[in-house]
C-alpha positions in Angstrom: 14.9 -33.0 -23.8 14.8 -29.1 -25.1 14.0 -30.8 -28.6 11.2 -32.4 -27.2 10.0 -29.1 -25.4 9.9 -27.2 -28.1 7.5 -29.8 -29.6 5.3 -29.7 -26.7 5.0 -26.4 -27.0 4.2 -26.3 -30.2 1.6 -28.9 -30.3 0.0 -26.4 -27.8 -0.3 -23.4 -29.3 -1.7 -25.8 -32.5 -4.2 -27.1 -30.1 -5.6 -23.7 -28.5 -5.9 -22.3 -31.9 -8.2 -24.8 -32.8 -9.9 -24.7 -29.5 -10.3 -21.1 -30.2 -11.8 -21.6 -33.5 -14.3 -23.9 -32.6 -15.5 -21.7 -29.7 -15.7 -18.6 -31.9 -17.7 -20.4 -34.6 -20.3 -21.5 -31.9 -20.3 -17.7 -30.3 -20.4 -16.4 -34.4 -23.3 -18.7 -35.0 -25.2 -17.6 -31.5 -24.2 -13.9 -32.7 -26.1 -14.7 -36.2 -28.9 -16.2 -34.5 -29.6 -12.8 -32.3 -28.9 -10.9 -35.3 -32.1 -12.3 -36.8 -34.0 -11.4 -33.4 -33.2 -7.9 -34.1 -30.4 -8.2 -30.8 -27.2 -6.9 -32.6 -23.7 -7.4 -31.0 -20.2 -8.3 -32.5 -17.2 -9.5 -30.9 -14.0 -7.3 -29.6 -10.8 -9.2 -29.0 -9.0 -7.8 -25.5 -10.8 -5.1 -23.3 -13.7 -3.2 -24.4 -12.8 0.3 -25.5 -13.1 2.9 -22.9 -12.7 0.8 -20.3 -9.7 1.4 -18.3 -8.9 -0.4 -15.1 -6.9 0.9 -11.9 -6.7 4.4 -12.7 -8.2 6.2 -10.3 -7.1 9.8 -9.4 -9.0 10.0 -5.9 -6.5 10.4 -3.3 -5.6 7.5 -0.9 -5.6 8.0 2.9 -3.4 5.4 3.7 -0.5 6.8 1.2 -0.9 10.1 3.4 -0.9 8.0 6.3 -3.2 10.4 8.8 -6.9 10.6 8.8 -7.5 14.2 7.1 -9.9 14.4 10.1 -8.3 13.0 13.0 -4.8 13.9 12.0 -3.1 10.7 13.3 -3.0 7.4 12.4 -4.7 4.5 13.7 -4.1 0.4 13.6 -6.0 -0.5 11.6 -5.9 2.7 9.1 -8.8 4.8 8.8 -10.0 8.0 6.8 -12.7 10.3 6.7 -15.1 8.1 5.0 -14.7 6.3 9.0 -16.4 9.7 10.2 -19.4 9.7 7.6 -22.5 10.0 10.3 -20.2 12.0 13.0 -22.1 15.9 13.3 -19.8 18.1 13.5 -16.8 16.0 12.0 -14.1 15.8 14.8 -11.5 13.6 15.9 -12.2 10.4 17.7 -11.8 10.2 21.6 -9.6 6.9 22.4 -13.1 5.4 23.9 -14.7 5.5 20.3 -11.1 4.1 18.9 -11.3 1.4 21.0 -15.5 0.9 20.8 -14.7 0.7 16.6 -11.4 -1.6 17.2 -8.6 0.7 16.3 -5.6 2.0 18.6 -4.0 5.4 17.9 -0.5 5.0 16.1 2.5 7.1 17.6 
């Protein structure tokens, strides 16, 4: 059974490396076609370079747990984006909590 796993597996790998090939041949060939257009690209196995995903320094109000501008927490969380078109900035009242759908955590 293990024997015949193996095999399997095998016979796999052997198949999406032709798949592979024969779409990369197709792209190469639509590649060499835009190259006579004057439209020059070329292929990059993996991520593009300088791209870099999920590493953003910003800080997170919900890992702080409070609102910077309310100072307490609310269910569901909020932060001081929530306050954006409030002049001056200032905590919420528990009428504009519940008027937005949030409740004040103890």
């Amino acid at each position: 059974m293990v024997k015949r796993l193996k095999e399997l597996k095998a016979e796999r790998v052997k198949l999406e490396g032709k798949l592979r090939n024969a779409a990369l041949a197709v792209v190469r060939e639509a590649i060499a076609d835009l190259g006579e257009m004057g439209v020059h690209y070329h292929i990059v196995e993996g991520r593009a370079p300088g791209k870099v995903v999920g590493t953003s320094k910003a800080p997170v109000a919900f890992e702080r747990g409070a609102c910077p501008i309310c100072g307490f927490k609310t269910n569901p969380p909020h932060d001081g984006r929530t306050h954006r078109y409030q002049d001056p900035k200032k905590a919420f009242t528990t009428a504009q909590l519940t008027a937005k759908g949030m409740s004040k955590v103890a």
